[in-house]
N, C-alpha and C positions, 0 to 999 in steps of 0.2 A: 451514547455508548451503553446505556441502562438496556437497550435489548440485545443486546450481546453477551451471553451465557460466560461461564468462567471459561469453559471446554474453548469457547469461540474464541475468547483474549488469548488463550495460552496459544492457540494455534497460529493465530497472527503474530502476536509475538515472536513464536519459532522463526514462522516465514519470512518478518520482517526481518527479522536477524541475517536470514540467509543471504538476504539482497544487500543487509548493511556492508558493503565491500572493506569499507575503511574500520567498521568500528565502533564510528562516533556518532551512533543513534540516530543517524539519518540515512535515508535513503534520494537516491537521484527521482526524482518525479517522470524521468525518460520509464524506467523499471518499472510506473504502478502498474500497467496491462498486464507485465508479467507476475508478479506479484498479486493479484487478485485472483488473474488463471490458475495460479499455484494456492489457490484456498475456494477453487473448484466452482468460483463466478465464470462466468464470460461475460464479458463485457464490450462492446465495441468499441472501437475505435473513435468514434464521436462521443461514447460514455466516459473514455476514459480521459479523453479534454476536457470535457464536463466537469470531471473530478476536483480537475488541478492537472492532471498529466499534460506532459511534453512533448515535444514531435523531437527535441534534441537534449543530449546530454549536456549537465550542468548548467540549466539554468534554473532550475528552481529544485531544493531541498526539502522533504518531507520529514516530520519526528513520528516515531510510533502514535503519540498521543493526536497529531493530526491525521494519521492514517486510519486508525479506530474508527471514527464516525464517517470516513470514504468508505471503509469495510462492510460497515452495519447499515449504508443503504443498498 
């Protein structure tokens, strides 16, 4: 996370926030593609399996603090 700028965390954070549907600091791992496209990556679809991401909803949870270092590659 050390080369991720402050400007960078605060922007994630926003974003992550927007995808946290429920709340509770986490996000669906189905959501990282979109969430990454939304902080102006593209990323494909075998990058974003790569990551951690999902092909379906609810089965794996992400915390902001795990998604920072998927961000800052």
């Amino acid at each position: 996370m050390s080369d991720l700028s402050k400007n960078d965390v605060e922007r994630a954070s926003f974003a992550f926030s927007i995808y946290d549907f429920e709340g509770k600091g986490k996000i669906d791992a189905f959501n990282l593609g979109d969430l990454l496209r939304a902080l102006n990556s593209n990323p494909t679809l075998a990058t974003i399996e790569k990551l951690g991401g999902t092909k379906k909803k609810g089965e794996k949870l992400l915390t902001l603090e795990e998604f920072l270092p998927i961000y800052s590659q």
